[in-house]
GUZAKOL-203263 format. One line per 3 residues: number of its first residue (from 0); for each residue x, y, z of N, C-alpha, C, O. Coordinates in Angstrom, 3 decimals, always signed. Example, Ala and Ser with C-alpha at 12.3 -4.5 7.8 and 13.67 -1.06 7.14 Angstrom:
REM GUZAKOL-203263
0	+13.190 -5.690 +7.800 +12.300 -4.500 +7.800 +13.200 -3.300 +7.800 +14.236 -3.319 +8.465; +12.850 -2.250 +7.080 +13.670 -1.060 +7.140 +12.900 +0.030 +7.870 +13.409 +1.138 +8.039
REM end
This chain:
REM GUZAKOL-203263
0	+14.407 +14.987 -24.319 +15.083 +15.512 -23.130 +15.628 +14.367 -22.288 +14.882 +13.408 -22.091; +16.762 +14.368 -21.810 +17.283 +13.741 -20.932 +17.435 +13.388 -19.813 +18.541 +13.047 -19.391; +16.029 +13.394 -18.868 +15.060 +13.846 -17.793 +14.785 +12.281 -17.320 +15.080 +11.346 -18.065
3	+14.422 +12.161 -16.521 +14.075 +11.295 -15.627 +13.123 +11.654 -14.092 +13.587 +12.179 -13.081; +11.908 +11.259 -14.275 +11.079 +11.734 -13.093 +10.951 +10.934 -12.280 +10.636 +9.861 -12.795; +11.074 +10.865 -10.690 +10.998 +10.079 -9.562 +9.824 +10.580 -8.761 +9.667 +11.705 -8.288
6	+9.034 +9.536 -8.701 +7.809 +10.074 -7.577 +7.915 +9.701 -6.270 +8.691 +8.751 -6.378; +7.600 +9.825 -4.795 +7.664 +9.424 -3.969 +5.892 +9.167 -4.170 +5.413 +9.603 -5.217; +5.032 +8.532 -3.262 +3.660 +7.888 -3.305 +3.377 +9.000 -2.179 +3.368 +10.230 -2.230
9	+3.149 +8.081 -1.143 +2.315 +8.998 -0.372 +2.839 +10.318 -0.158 +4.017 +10.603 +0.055; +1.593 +11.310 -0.255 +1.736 +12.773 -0.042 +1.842 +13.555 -1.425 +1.202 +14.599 -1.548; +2.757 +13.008 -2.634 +2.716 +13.301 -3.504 +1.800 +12.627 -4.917 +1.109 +13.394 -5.588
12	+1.858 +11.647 -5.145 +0.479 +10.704 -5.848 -0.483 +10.801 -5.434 -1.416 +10.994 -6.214; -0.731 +10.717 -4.042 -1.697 +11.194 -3.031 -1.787 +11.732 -2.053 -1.128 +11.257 -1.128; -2.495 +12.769 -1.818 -2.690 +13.498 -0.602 -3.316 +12.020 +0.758 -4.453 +11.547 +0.783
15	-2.635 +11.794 +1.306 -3.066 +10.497 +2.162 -2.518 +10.942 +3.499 -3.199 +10.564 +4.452; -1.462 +11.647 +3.788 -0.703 +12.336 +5.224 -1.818 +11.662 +6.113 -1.728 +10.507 +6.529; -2.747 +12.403 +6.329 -3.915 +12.580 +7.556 -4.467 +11.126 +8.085 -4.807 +10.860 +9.238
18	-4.467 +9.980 +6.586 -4.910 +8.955 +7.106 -4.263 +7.728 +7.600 -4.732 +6.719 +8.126; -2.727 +8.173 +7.209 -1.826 +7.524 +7.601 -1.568 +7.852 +9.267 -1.375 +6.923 +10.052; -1.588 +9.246 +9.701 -1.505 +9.640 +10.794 -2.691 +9.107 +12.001 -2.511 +8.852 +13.191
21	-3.643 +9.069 +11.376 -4.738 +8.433 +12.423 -4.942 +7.004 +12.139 -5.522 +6.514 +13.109; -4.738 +6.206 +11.313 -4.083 +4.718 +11.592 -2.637 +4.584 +12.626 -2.566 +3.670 +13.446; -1.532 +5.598 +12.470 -0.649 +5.648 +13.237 -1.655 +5.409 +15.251 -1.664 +4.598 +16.177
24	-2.417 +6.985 +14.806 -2.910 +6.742 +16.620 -3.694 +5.384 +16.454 -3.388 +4.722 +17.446; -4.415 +4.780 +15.799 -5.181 +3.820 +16.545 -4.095 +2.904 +16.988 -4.106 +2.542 +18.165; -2.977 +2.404 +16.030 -2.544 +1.048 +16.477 -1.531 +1.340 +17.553 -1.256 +0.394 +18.291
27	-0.735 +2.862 +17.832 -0.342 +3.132 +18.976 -1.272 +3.050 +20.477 -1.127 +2.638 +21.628; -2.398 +3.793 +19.552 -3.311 +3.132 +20.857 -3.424 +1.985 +21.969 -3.328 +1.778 +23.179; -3.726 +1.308 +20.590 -3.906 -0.052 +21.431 -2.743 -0.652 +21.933 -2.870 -1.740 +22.494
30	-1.347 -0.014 +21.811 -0.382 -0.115 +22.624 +0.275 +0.809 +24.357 +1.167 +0.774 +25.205; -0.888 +1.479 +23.980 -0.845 +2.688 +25.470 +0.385 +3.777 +25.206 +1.288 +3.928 +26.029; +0.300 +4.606 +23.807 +1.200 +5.239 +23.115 +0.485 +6.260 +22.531 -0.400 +6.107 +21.689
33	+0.926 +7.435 +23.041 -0.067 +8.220 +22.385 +0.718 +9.227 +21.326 +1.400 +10.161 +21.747; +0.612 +9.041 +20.376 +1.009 +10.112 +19.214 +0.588 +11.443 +18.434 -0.403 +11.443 +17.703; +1.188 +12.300 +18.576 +0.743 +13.625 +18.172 +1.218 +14.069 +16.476 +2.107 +13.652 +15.735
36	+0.338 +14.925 +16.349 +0.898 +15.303 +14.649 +2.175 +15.344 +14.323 +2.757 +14.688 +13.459; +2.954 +16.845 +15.686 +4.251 +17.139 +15.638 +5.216 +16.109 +15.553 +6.164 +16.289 +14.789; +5.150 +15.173 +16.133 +5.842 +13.958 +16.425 +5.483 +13.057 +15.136 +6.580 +12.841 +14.620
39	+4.776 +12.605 +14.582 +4.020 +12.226 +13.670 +4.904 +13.126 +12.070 +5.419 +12.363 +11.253; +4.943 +13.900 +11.933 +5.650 +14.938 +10.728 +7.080 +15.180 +11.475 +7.588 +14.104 +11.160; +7.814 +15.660 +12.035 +9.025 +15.084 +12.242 +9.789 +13.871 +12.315 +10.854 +13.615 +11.752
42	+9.086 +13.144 +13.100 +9.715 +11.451 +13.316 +9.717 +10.659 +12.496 +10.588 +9.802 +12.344; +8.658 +10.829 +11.772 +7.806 +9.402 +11.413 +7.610 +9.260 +9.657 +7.744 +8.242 +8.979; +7.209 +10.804 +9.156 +6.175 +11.006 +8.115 +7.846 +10.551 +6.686 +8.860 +11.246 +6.620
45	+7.661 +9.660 +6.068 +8.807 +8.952 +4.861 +9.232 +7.987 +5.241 +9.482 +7.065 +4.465; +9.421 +7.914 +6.407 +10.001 +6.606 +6.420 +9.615 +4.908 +6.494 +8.425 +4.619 +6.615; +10.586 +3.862 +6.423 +9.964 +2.504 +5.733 +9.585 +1.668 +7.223 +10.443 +1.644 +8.105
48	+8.603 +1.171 +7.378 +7.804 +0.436 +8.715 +8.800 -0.100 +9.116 +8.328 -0.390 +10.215; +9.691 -0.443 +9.154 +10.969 -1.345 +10.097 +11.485 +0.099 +11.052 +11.094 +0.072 +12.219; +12.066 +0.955 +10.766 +12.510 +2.243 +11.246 +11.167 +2.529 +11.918 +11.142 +2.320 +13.131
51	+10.384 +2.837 +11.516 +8.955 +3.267 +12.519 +8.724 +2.379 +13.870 +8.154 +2.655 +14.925; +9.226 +1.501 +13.532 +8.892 +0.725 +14.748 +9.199 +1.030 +15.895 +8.407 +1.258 +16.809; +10.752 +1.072 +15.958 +11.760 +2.161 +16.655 +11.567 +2.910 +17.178 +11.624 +3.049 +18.400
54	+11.137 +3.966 +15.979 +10.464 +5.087 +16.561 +9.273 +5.613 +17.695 +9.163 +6.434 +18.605; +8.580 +4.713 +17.096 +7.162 +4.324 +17.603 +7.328 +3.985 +19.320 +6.971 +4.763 +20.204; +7.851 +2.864 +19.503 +7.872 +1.698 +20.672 +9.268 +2.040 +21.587 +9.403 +1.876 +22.800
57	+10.349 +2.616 +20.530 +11.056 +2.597 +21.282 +12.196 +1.665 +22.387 +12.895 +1.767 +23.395; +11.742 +0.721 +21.298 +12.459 -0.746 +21.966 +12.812 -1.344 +20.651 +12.486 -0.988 +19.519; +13.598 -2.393 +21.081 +14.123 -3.582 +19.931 +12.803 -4.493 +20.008 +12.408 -4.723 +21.151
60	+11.978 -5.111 +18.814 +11.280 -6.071 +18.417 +12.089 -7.027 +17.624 +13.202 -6.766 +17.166; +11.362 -8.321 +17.470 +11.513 -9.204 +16.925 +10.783 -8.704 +15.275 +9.723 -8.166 +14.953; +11.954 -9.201 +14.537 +10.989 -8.830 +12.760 +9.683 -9.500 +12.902 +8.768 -8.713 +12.656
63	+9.324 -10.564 +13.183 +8.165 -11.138 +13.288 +6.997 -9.913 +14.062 +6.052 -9.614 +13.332; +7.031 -9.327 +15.256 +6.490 -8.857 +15.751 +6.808 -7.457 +15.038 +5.628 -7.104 +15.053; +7.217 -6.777 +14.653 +7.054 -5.881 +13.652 +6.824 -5.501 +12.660 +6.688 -4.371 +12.191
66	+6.718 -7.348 +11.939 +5.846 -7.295 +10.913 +4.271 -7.100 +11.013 +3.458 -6.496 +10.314; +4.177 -7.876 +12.193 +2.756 -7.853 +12.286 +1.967 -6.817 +12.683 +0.793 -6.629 +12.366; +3.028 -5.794 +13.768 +2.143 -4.492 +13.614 +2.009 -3.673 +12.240 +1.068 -2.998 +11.821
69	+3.248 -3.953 +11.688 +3.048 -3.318 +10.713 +2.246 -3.628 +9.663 +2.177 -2.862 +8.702; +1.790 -4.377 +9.696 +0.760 -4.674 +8.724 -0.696 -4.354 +9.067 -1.506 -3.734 +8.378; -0.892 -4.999 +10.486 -2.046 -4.212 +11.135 -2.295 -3.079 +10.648 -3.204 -2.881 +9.841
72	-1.598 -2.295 +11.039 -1.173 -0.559 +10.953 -1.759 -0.252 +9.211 -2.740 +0.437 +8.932; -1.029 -0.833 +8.400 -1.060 -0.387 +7.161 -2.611 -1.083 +6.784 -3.180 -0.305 +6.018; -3.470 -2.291 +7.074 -5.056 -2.740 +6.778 -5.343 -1.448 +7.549 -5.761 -0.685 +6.679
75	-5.341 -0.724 +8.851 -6.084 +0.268 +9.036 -6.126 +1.080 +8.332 -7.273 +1.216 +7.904; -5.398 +1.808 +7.910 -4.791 +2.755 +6.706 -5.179 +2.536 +5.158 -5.202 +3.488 +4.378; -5.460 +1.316 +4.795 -6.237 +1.229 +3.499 -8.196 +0.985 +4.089 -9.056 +1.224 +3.242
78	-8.498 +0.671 +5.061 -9.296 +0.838 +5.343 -10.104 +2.205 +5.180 -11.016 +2.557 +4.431; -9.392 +2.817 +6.184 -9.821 +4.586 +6.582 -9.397 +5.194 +4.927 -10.023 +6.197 +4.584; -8.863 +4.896 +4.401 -8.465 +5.617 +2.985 -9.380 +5.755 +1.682 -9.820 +6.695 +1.021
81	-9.469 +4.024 +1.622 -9.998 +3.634 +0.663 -11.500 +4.375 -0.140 -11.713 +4.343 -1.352; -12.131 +4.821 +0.592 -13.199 +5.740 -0.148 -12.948 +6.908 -0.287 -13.857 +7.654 -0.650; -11.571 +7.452 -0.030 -11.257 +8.999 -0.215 -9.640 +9.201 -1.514 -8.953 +10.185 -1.788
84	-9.597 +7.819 -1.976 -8.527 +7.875 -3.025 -8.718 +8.614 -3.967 -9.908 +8.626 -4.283; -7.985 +9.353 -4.675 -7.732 +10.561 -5.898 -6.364 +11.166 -5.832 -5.623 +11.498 -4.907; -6.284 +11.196 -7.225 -4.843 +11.642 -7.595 -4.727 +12.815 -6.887 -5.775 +13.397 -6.604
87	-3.090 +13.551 -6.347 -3.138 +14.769 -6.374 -3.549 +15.878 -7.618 -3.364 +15.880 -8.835; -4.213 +16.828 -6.645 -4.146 +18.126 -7.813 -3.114 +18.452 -9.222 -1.938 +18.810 -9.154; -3.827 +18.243 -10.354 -3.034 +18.607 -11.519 -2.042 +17.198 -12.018 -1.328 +17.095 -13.015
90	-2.340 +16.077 -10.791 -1.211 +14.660 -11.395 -1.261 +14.474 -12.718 -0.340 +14.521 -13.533; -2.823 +14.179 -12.934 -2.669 +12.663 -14.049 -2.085 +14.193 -15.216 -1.022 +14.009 -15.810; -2.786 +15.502 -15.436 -2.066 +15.811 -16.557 -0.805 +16.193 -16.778 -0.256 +16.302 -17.874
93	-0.417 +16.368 -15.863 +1.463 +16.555 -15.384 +1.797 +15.120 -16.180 +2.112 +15.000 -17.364; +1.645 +14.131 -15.237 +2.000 +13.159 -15.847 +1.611 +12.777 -17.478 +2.470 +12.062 -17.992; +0.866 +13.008 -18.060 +0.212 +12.741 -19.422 +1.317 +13.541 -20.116 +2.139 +12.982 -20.842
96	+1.324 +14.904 -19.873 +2.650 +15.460 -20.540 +3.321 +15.150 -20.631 +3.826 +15.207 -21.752; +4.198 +14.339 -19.285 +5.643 +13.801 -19.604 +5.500 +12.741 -19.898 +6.300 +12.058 -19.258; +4.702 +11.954 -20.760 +4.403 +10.791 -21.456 +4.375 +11.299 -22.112 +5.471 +11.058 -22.619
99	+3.858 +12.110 -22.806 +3.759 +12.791 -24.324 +5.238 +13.485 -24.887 +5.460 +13.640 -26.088; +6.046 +13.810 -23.978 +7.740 +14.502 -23.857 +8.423 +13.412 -24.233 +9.381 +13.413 -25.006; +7.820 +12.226 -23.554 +8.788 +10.474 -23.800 +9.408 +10.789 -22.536 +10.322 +11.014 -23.329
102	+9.799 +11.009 -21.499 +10.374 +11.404 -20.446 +9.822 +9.957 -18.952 +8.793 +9.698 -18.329; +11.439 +9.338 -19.021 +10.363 +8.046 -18.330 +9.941 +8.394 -16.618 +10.102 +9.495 -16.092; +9.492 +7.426 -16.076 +8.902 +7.980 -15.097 +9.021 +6.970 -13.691 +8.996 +5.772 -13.971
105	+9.093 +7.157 -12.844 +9.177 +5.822 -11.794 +8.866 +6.483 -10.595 +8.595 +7.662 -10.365; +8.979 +5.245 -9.697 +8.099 +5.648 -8.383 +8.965 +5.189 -7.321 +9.376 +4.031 -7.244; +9.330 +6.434 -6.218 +10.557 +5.593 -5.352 +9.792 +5.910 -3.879 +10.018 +6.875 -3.150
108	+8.779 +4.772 -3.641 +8.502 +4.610 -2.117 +9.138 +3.811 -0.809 +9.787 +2.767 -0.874; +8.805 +4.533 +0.371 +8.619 +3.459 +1.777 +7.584 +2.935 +1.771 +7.758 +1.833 +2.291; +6.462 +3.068 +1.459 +5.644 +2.247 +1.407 +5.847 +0.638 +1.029 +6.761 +0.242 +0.307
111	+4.520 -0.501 +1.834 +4.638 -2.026 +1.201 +4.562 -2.336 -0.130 +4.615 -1.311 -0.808; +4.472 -3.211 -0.694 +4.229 -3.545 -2.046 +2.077 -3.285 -1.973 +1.380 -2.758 -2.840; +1.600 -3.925 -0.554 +0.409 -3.927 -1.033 -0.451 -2.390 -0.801 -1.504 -2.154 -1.393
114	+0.061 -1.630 -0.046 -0.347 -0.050 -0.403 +0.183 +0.650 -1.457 +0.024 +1.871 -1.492; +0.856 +0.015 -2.418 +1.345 +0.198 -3.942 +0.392 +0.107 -4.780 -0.131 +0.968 -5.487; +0.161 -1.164 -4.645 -0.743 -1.671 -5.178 -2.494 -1.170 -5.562 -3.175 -0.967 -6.568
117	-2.672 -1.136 -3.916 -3.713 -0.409 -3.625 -3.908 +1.451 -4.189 -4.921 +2.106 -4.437; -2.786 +1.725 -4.213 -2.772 +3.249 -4.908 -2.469 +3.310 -6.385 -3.057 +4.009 -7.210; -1.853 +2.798 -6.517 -0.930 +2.815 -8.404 -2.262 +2.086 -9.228 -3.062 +2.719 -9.917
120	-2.300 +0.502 -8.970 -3.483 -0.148 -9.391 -4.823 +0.570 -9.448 -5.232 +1.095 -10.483; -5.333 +0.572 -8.568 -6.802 +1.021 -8.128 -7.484 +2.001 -8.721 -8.633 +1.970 -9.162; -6.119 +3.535 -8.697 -6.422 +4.474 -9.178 -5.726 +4.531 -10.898 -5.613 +5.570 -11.549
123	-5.348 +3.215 -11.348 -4.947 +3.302 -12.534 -4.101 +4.166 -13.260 -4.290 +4.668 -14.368; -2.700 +4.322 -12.138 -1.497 +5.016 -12.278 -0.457 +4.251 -13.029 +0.186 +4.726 -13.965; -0.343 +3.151 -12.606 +0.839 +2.488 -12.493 +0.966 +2.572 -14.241 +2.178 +2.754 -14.366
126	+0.474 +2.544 -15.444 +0.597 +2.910 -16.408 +1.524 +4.083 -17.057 +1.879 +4.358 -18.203; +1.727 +4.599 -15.859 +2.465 +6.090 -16.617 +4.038 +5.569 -16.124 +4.873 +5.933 -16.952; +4.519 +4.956 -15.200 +5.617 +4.513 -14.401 +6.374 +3.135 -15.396 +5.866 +2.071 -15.752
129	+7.751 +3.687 -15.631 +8.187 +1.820 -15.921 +8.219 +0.848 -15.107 +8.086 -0.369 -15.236; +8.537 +1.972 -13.695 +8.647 +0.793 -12.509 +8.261 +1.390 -11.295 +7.556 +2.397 -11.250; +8.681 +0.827 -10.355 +8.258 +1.113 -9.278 +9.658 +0.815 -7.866 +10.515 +0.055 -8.317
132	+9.889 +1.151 -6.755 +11.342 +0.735 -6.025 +10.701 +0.999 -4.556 +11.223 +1.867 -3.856; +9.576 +0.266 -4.070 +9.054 +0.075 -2.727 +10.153 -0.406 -1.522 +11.381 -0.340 -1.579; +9.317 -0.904 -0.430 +10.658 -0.834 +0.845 +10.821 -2.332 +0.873 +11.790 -2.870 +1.409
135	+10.095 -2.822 +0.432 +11.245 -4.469 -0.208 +12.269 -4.702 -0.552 +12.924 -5.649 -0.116; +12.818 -3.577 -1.766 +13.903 -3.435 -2.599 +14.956 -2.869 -2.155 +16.060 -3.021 -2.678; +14.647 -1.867 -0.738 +16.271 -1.531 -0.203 +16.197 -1.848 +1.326 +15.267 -1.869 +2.132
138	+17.541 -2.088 +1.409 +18.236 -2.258 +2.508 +17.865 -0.770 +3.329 +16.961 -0.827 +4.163; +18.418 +0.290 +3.144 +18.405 +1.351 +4.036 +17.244 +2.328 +3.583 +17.293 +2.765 +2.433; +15.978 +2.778 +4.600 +15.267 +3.768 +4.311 +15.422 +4.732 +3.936 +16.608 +4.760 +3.605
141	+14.760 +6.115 +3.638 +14.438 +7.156 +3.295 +15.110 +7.543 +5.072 +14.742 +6.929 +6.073; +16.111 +8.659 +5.069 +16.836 +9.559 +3.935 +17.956 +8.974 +3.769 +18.857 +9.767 +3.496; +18.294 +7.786 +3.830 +19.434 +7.056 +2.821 +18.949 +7.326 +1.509 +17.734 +7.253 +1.325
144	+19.768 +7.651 +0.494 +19.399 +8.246 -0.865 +19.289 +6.313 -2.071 +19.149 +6.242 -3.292; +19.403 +5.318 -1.226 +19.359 +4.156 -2.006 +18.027 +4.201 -3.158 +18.075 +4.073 -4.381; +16.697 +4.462 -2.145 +15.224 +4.371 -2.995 +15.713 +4.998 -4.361 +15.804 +4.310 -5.378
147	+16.112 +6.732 -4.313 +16.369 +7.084 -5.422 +17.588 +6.975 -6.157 +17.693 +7.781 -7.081; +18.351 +6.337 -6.015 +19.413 +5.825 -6.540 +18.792 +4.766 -7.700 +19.106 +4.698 -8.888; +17.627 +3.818 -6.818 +17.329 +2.359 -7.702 +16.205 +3.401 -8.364 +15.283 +2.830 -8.946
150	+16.184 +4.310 -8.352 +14.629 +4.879 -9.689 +15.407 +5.136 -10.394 +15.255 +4.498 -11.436; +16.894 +6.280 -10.426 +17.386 +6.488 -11.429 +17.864 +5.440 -12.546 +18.257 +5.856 -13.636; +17.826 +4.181 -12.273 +18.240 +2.764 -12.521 +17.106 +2.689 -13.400 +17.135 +2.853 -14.620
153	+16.141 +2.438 -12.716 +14.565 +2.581 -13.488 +14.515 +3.396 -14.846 +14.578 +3.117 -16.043; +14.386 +4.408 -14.165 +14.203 +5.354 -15.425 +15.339 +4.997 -16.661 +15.064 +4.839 -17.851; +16.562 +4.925 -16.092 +17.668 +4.802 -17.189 +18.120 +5.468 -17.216 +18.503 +5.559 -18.382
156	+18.738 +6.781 -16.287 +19.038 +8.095 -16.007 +20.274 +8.661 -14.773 +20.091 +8.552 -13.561; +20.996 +9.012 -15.140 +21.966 +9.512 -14.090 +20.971 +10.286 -13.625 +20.130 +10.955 -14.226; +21.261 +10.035 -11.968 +20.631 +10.749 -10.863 +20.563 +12.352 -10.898 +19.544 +12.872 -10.444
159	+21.659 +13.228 -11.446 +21.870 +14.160 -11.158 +20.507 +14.993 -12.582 +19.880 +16.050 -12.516; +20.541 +13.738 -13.869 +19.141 +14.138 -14.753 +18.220 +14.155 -14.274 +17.264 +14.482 -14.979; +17.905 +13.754 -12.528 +16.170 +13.239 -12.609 +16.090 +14.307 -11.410 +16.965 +14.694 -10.635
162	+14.914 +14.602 -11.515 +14.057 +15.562 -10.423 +13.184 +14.541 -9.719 +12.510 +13.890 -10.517; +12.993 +14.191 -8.331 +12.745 +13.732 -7.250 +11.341 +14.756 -6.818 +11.250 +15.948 -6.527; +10.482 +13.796 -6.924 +9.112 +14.595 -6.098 +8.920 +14.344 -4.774 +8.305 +13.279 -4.718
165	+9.128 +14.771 -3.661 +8.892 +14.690 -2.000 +8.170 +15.405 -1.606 +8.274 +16.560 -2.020; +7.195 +15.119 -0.720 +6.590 +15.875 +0.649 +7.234 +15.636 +1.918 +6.947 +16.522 +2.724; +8.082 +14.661 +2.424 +8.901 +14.675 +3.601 +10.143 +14.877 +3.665 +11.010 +14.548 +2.855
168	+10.234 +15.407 +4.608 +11.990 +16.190 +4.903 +12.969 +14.928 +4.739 +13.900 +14.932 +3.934; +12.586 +13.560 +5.805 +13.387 +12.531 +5.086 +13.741 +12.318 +3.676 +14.894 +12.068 +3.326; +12.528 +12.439 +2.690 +12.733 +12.119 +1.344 +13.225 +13.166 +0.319 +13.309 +12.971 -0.893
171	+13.561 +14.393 +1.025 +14.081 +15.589 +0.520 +15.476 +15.062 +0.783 +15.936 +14.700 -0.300; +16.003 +14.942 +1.378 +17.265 +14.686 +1.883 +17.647 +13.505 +1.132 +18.491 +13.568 +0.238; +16.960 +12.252 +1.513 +17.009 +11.595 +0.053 +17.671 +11.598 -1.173 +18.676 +11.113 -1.692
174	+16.172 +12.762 -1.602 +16.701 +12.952 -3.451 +18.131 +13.712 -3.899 +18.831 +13.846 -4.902; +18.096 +14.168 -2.328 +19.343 +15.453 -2.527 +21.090 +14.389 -2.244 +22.171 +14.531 -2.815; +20.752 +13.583 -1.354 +22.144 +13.188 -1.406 +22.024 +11.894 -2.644 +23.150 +11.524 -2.978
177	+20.895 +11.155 -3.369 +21.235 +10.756 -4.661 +22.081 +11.690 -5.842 +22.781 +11.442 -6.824; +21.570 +12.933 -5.123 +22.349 +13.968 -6.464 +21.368 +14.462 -7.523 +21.562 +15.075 -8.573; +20.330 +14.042 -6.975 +19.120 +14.927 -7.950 +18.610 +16.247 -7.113 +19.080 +16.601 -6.032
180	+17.647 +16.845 -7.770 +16.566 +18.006 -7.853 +15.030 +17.641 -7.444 +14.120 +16.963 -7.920; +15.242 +18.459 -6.306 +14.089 +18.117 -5.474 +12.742 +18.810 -5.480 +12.505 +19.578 -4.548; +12.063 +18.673 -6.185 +10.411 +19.319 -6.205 +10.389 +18.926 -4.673 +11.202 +18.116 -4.227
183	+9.132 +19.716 -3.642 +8.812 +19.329 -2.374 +7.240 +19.800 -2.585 +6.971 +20.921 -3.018; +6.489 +19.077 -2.324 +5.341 +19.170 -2.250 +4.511 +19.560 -0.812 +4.207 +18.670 -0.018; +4.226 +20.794 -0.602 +3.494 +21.141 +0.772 +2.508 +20.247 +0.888 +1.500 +20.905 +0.626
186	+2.125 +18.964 +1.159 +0.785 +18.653 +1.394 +1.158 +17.962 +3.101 +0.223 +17.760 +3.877; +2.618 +17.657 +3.507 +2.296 +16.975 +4.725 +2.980 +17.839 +5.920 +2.757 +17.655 +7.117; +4.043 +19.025 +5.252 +4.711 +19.466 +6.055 +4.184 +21.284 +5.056 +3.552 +21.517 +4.026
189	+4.917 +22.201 +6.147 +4.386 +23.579 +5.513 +5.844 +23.990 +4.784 +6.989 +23.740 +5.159; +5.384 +24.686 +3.651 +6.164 +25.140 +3.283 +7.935 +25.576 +3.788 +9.032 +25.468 +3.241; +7.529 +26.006 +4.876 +9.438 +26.690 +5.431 +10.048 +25.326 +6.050 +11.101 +25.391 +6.683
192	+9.376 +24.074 +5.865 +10.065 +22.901 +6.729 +10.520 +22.589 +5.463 +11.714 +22.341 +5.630; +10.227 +22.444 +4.163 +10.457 +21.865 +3.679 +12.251 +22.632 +2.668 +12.343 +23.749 +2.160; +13.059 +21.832 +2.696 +14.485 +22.482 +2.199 +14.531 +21.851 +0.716 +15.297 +20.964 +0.339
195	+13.716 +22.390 +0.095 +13.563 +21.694 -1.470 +14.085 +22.644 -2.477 +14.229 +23.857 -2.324; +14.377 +21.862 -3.640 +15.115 +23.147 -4.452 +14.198 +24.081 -5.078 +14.466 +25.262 -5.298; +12.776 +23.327 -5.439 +11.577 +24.450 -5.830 +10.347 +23.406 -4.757 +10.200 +22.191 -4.620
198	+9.705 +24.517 -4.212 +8.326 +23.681 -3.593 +6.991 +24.527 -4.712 +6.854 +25.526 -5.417; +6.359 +23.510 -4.326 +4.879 +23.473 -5.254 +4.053 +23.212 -4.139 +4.517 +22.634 -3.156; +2.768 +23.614 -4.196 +0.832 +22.816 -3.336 +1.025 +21.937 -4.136 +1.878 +21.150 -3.727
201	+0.623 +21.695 -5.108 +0.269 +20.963 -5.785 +0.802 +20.612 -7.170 +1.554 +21.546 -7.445; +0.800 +19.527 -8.442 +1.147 +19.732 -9.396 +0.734 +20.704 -10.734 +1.365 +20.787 -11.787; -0.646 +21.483 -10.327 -1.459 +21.979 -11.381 -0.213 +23.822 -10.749 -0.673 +24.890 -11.155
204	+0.559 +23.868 -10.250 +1.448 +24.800 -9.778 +2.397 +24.755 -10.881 +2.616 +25.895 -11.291; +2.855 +24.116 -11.330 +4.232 +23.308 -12.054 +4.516 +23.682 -13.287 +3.599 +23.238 -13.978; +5.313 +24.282 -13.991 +5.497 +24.398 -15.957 +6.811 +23.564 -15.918 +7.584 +23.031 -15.122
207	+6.602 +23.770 -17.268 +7.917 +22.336 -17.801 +8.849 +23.219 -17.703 +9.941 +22.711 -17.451; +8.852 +24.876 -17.851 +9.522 +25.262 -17.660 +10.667 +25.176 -16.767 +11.879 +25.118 -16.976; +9.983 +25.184 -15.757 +10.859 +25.400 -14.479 +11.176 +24.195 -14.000 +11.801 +24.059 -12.948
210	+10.776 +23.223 -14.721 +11.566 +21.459 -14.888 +12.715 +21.971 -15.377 +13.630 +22.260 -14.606; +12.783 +22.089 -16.261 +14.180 +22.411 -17.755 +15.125 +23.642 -16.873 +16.348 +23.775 -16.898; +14.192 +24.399 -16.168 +14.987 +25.386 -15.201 +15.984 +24.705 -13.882 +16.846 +25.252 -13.194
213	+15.576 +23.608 -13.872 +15.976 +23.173 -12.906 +17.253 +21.994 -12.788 +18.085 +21.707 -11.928; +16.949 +21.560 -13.981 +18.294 +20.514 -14.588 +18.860 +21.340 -14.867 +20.015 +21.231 -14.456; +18.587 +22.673 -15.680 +19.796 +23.758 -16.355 +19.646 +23.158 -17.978 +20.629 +23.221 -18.715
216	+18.339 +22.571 -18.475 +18.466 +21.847 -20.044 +18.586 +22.550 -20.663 +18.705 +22.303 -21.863
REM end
């Protein structure tokens, strides 16, 4: 098949939303910023730590000083995480299938290289993926459609072959103006937010069917 699969990481590899959100309040905290869910899942939830900053503070920083929260931010976040890592529902055999199909596979995050790391590595993912297209690699965030532009690259696949996995409305928008097919995964936003071409809970939801239904193979 002539398929190409794009993962987004957080929310979809892992259910992580919640701990990203309460690393969000502490390090707003300690800036006298107080952040709420709503604000938190509209504003915030896909996009790459340079844009958050923005968001966040609300002022122009120096990259230096936005690196450094942002990194702060993200050690809290593997901190609070780290003993609650596991694939989403139904992943690894979703994925095992489309290894077994030959169907290649890649990963198009905002996330750093080292919460990549920490998720793909750790939990002994990164095996199923040829590659990977973190927020190092592009210029413009999520919902600029660049991330999935450079997976379809990855995979080896015109965009319009590959189905795009998202849980955020940014990264829906995303996969959609690359010109792919958007799975949306309810785990960070509810179902009616999400404008996906099929939504799923989870991957143990999913037949190949309605993959092949969805390219039109």
């Amino acid at each position: 098949m002539q398929i190409g699969l794009i993962f987004d990481m957080d929310g979809v590899i892992v259910e992580n939303h919640q701990y990203h959100y309460l690393a969000w309040q502490k390090i707003a905290a300690k800036h006298g910023i107080t952040i709420d869910e709503v604000f938190y899942r509209e504003k915030m939830n896909g996009r790459t730590l340079k844009k958050l900053m923005k968001v966040v503070f609300e002022r122009e920083m120096s990259d230096e000083e936005a690196k450094s929260i942002g990194l702060e931010k993200e050690a809290i976040y593997r901190d609070l995480y780290k003993d609650h890592r596991k694939p989403t529902t139904g992943l690894i055999k979703f994925l095992e299938e489309a290894k077994e199909k030959g169907i290649p596979m890649a990963v198009g995050t905002s996330a750093p290289k080292e919460n990549v790391e920490f998720t793909l590595d750790d939990l002994d993912l990164r095996k199923y993926f040829v590659g990977v297209v973190d927020d190092s690699m592009v210029v413009h965030g999520k919902p600029d459609p660049e991330v999935y532009l450079k997976g379809a690259e990855l995979v080896n696949r015109k965009p319009e072959d590959c189905i795009v996995f998202e849980d955020a409305v940014s990264g829906i928008q995303a996969g959609k103006d690359a010109g792919s097919k958007v799975i949306g995964l309810a785990t960070s936003h509810s179902r009616e937010e999400l404008d996906a071409d099929l939504i799923i809970d989870n991957f143990s939801d999913l037949s190949w069917q309605q993959i092949t239904d969805l390219l039109g193979k």
